[in-house]
Backbone as XML, in Angstrom:
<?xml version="1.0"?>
<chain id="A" units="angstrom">
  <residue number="1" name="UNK">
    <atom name="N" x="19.463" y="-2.162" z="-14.041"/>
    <atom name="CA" x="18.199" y="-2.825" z="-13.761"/>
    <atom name="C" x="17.746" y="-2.399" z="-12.369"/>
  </residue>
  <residue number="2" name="UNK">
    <atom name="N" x="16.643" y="-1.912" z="-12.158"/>
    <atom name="CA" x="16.259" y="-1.832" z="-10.751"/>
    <atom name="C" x="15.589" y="-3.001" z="-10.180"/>
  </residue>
  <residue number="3" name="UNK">
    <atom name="N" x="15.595" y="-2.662" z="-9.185"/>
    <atom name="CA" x="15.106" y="-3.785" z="-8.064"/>
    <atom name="C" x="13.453" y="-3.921" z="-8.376"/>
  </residue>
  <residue number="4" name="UNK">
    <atom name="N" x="12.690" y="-5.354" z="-8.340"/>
    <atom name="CA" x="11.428" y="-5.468" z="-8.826"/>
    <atom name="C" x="10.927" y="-6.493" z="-7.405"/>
  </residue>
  <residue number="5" name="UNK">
    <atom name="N" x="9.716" y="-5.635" z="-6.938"/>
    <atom name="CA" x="8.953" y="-6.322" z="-5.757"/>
    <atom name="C" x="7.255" y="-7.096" z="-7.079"/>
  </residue>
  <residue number="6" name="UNK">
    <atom name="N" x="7.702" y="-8.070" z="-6.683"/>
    <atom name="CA" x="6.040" y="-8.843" z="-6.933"/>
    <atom name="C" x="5.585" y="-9.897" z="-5.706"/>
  </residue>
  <residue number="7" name="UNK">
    <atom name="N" x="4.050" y="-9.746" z="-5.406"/>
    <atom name="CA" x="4.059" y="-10.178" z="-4.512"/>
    <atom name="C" x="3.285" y="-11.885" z="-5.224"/>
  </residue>
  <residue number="8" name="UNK">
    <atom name="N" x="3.148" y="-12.612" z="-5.068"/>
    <atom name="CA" x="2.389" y="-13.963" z="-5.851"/>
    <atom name="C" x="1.934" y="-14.722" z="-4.734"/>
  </residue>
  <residue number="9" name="UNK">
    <atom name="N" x="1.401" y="-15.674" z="-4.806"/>
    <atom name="CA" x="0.909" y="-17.047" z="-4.038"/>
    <atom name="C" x="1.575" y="-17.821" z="-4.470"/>
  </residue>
  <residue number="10" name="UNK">
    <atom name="N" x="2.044" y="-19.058" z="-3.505"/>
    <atom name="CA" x="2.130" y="-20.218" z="-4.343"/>
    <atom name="C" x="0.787" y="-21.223" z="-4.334"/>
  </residue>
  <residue number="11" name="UNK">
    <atom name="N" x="1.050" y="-22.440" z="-5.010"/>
    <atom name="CA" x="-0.163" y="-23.047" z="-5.821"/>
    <atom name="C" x="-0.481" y="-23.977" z="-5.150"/>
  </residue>
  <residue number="12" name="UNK">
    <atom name="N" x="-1.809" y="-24.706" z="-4.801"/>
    <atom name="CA" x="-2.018" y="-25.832" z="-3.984"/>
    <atom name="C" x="-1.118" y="-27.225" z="-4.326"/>
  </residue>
  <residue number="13" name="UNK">
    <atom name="N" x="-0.169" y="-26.940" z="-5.455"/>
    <atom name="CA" x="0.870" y="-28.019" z="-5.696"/>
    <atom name="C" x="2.163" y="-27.627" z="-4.791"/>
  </residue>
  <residue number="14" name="UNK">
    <atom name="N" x="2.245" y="-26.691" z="-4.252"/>
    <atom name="CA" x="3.541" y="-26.148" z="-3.552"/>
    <atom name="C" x="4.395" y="-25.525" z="-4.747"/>
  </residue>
  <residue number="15" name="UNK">
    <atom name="N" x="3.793" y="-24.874" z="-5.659"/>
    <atom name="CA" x="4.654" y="-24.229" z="-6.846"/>
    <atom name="C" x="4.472" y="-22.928" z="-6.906"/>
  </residue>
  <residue number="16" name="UNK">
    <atom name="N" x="5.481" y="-22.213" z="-7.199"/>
    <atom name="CA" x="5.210" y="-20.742" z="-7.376"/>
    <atom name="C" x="6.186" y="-20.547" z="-8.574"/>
  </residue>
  <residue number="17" name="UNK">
    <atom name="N" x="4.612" y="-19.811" z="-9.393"/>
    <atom name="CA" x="5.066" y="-19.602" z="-10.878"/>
    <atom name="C" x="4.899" y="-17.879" z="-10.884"/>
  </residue>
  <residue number="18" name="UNK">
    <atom name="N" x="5.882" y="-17.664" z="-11.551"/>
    <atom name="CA" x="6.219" y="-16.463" z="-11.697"/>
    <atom name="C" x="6.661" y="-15.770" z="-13.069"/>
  </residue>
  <residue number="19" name="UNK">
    <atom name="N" x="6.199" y="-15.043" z="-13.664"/>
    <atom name="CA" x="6.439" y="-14.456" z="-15.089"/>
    <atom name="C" x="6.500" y="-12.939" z="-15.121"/>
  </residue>
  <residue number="20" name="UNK">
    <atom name="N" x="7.812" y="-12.108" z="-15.374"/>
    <atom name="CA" x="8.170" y="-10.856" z="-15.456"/>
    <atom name="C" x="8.899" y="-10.448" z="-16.582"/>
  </residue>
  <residue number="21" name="UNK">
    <atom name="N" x="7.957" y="-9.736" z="-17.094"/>
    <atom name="CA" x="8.394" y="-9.622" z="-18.792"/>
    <atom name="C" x="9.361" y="-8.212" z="-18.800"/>
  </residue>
  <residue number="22" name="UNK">
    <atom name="N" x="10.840" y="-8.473" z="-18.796"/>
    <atom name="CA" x="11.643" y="-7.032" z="-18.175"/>
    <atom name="C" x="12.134" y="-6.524" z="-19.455"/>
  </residue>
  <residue number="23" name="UNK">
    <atom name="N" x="11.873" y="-6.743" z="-20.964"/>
    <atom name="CA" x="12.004" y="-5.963" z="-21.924"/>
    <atom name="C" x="13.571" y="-6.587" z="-22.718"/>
  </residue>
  <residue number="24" name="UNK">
    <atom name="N" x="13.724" y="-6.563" z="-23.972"/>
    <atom name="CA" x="14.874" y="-7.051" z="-24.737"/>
    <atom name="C" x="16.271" y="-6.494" z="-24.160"/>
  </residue>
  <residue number="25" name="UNK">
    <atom name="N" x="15.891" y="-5.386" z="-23.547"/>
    <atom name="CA" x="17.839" y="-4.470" z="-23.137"/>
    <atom name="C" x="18.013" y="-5.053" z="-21.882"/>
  </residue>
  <residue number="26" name="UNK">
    <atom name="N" x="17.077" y="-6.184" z="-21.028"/>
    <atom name="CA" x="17.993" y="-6.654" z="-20.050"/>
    <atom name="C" x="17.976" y="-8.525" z="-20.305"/>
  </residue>
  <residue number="27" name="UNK">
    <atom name="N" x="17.845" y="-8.734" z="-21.711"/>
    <atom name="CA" x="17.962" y="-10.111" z="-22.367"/>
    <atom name="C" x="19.194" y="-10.286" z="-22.125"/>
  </residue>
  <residue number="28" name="UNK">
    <atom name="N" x="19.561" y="-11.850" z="-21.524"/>
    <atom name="CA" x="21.043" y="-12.289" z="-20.961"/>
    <atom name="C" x="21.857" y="-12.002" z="-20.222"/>
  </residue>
  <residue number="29" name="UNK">
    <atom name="N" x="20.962" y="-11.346" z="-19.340"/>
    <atom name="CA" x="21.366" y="-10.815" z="-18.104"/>
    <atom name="C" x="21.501" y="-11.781" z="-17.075"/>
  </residue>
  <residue number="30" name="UNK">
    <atom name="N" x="22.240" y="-11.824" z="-15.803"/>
    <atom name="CA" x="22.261" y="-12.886" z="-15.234"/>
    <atom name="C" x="21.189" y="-12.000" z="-13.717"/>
  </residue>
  <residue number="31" name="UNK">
    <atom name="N" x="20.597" y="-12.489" z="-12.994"/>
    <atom name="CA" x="19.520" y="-11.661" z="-12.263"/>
    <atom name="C" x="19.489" y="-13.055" z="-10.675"/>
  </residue>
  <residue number="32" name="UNK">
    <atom name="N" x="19.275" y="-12.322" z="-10.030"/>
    <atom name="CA" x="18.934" y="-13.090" z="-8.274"/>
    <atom name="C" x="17.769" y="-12.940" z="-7.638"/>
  </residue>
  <residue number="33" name="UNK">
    <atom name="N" x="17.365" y="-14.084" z="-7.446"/>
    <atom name="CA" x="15.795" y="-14.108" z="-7.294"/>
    <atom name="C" x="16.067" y="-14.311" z="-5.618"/>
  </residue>
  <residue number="34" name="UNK">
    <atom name="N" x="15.238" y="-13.569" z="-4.346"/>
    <atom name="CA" x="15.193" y="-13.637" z="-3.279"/>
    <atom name="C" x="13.782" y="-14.168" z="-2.926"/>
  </residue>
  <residue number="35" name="UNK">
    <atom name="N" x="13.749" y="-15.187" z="-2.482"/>
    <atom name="CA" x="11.883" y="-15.761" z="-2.160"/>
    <atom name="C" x="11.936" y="-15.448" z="-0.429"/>
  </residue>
  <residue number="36" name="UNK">
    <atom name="N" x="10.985" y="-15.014" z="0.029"/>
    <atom name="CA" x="10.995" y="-14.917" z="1.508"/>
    <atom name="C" x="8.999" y="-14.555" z="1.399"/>
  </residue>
  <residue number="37" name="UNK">
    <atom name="N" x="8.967" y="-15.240" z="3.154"/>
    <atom name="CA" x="7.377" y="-14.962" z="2.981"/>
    <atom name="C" x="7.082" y="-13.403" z="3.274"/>
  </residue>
  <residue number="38" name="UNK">
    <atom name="N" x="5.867" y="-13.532" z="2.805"/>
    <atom name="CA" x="5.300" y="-11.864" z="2.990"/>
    <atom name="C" x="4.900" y="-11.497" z="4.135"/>
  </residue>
  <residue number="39" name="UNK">
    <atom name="N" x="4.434" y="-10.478" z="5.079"/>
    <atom name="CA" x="4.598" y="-10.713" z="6.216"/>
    <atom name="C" x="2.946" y="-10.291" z="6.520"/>
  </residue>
  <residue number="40" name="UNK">
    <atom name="N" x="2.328" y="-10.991" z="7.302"/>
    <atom name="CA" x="0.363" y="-11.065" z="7.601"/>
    <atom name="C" x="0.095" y="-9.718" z="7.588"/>
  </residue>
  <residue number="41" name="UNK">
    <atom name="N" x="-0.606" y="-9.591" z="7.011"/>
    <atom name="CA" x="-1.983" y="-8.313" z="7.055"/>
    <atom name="C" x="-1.812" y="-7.789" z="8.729"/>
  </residue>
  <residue number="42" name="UNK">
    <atom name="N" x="-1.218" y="-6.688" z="9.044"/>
    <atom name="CA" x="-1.136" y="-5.533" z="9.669"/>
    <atom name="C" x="-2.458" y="-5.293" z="10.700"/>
  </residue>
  <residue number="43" name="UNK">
    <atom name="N" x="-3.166" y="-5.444" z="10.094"/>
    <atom name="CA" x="-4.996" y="-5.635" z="10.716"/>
    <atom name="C" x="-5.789" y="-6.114" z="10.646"/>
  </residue>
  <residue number="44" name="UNK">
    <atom name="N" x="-6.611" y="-6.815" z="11.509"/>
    <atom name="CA" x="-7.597" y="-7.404" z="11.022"/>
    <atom name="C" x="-8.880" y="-6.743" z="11.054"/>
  </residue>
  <residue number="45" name="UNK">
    <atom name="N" x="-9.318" y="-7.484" z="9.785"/>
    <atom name="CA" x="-10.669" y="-6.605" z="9.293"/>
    <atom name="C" x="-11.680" y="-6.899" z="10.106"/>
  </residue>
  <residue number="46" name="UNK">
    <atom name="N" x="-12.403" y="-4.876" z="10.416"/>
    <atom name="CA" x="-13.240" y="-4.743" z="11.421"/>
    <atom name="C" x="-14.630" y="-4.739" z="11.095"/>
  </residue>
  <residue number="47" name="UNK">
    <atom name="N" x="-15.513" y="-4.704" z="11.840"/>
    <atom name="CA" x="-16.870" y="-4.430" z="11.473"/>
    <atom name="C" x="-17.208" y="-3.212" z="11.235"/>
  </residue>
  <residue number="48" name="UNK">
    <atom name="N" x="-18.240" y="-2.707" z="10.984"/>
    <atom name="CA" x="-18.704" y="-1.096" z="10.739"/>
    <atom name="C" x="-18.443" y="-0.476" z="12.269"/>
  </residue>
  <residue number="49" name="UNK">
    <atom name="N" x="-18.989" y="-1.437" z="13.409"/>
    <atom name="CA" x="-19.518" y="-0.773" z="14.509"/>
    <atom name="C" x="-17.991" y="-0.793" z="15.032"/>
  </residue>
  <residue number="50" name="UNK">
    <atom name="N" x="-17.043" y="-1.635" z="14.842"/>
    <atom name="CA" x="-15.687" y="-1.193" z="15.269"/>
    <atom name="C" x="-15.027" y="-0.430" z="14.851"/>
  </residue>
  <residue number="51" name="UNK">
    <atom name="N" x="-15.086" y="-0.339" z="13.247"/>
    <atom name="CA" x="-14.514" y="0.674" z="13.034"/>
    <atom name="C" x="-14.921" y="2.513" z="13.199"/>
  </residue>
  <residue number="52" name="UNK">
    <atom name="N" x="-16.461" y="2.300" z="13.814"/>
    <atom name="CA" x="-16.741" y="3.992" z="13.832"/>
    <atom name="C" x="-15.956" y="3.992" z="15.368"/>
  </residue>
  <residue number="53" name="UNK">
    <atom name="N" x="-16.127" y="2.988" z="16.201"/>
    <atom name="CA" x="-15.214" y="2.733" z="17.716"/>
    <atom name="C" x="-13.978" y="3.648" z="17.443"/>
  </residue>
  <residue number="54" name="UNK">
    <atom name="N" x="-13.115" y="2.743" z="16.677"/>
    <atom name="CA" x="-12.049" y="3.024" z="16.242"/>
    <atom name="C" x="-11.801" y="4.914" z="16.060"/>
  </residue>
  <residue number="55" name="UNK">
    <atom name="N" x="-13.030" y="5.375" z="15.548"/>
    <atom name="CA" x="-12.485" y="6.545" z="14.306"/>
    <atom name="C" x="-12.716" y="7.310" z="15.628"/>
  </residue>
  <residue number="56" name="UNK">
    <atom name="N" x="-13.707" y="7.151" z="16.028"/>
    <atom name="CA" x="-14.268" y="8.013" z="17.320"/>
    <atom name="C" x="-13.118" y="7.971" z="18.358"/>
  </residue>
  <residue number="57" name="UNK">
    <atom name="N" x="-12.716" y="6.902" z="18.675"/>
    <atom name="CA" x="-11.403" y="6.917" z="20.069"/>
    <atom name="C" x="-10.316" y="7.902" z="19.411"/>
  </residue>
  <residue number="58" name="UNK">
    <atom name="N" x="-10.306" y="7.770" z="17.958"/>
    <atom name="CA" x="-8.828" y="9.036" z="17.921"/>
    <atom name="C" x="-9.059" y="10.375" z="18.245"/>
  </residue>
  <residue number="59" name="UNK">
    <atom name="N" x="-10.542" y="10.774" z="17.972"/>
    <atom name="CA" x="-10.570" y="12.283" z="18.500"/>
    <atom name="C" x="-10.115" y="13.085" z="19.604"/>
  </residue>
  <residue number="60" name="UNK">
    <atom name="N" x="-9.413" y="13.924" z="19.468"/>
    <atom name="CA" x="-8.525" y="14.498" z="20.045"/>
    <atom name="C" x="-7.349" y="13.560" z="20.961"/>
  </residue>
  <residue number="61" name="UNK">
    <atom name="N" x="-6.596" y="12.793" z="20.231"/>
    <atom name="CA" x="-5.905" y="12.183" z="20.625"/>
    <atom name="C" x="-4.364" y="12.913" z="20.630"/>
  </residue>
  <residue number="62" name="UNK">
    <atom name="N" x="-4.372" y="13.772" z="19.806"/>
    <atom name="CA" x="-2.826" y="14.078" z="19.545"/>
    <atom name="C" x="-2.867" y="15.511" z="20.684"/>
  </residue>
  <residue number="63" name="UNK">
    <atom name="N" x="-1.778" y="14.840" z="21.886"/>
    <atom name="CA" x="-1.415" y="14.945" z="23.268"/>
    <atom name="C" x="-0.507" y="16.102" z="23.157"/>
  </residue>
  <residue number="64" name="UNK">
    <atom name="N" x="0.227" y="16.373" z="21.884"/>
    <atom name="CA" x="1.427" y="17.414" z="21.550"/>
    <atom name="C" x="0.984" y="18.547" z="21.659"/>
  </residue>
  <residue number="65" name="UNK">
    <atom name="N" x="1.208" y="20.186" z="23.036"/>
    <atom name="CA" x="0.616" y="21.053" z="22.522"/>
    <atom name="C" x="1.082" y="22.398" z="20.713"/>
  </residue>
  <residue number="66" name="UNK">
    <atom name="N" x="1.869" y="21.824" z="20.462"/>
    <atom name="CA" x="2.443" y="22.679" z="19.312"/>
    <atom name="C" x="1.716" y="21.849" z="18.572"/>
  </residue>
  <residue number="67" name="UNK">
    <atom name="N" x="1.468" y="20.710" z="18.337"/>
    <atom name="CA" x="0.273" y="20.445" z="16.990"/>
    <atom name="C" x="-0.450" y="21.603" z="16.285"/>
  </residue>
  <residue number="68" name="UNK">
    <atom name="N" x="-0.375" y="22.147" z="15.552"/>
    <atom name="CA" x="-1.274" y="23.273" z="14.639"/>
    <atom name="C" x="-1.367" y="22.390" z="13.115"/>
  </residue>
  <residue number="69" name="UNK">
    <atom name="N" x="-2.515" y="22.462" z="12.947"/>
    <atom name="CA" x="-3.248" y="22.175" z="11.502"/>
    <atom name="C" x="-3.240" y="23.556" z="10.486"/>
  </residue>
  <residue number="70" name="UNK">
    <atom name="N" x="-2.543" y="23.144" z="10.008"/>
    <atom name="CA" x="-1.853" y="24.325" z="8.805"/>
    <atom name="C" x="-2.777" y="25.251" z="8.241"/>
  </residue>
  <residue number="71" name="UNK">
    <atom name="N" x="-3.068" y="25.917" z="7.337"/>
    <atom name="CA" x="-4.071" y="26.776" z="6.515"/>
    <atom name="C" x="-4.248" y="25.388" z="5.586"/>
  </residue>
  <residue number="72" name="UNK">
    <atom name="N" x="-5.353" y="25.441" z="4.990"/>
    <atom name="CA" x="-5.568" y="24.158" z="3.772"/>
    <atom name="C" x="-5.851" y="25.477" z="2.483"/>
  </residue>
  <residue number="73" name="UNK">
    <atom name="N" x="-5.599" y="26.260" z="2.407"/>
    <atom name="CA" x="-5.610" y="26.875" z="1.064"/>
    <atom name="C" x="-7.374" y="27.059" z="0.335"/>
  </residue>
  <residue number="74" name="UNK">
    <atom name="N" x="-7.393" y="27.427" z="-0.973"/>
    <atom name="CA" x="-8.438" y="27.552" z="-1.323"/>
    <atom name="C" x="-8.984" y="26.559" z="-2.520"/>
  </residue>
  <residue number="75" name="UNK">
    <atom name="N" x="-10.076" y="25.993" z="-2.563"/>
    <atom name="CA" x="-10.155" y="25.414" z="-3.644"/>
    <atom name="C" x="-10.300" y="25.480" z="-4.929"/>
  </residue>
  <residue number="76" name="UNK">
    <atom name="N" x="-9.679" y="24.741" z="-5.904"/>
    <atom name="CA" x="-9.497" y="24.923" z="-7.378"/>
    <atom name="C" x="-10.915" y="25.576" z="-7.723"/>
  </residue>
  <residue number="77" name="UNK">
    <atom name="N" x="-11.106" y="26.470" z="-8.346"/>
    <atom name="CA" x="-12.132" y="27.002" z="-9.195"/>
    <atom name="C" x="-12.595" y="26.357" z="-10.343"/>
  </residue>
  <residue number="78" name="UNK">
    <atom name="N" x="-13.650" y="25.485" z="-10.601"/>
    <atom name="CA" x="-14.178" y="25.254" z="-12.012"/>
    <atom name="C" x="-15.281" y="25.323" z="-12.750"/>
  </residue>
  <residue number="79" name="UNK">
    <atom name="N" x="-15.350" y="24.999" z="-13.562"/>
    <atom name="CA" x="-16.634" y="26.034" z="-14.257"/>
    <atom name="C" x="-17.460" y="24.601" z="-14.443"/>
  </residue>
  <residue number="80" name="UNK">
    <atom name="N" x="-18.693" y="25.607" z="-14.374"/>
    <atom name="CA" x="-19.936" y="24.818" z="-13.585"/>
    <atom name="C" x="-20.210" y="23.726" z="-14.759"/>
  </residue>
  <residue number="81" name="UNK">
    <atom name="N" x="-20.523" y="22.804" z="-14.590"/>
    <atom name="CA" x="-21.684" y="22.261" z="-15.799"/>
    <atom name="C" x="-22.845" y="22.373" z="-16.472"/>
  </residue>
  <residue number="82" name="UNK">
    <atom name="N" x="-22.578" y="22.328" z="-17.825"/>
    <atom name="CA" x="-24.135" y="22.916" z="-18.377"/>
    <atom name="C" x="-25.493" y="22.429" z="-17.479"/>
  </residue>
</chain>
């Protein structure tokens, strides 16, 4: 059985219901449920005008002189539409 991440809410009753349908070949299996909280949103959501802030302050940010941006190759060829 592999390891299964779901992320859920619990319910304005303080309940957390949970249903994972893992198929008949792991029926009677004995399994360990780990509850721990999830951990807050990483960022908070910006406005337009912060985020062009944002996109704009990274330009030319990377300080490393061996940084080289690779060849990007050529693009797939496809045939046009009628």
């Amino acid at each position: 059985m592999t390891r299964i991440i779901v992320n859920s809410k619990v319910g304005a009753d303080g309940v957390l219901r949970v249903t994972i349908p893992l198929g008949a070949g792991d029926a009677n299996r004995d399994v360990q449920v780990t509850i721990e909280a999830a951990s807050p949103p990483s960022a908070v959501p910006r406005t337009p005008e912060q985020w062009r802030h944002f996109v704009l302050s990274t330009a030319g940010s990377v300080a490393d002189p061996t940084f080289v941006r690779h060849e990007q190759g050529d693009y797939e060829r496809h045939e046009d539409f009628p």
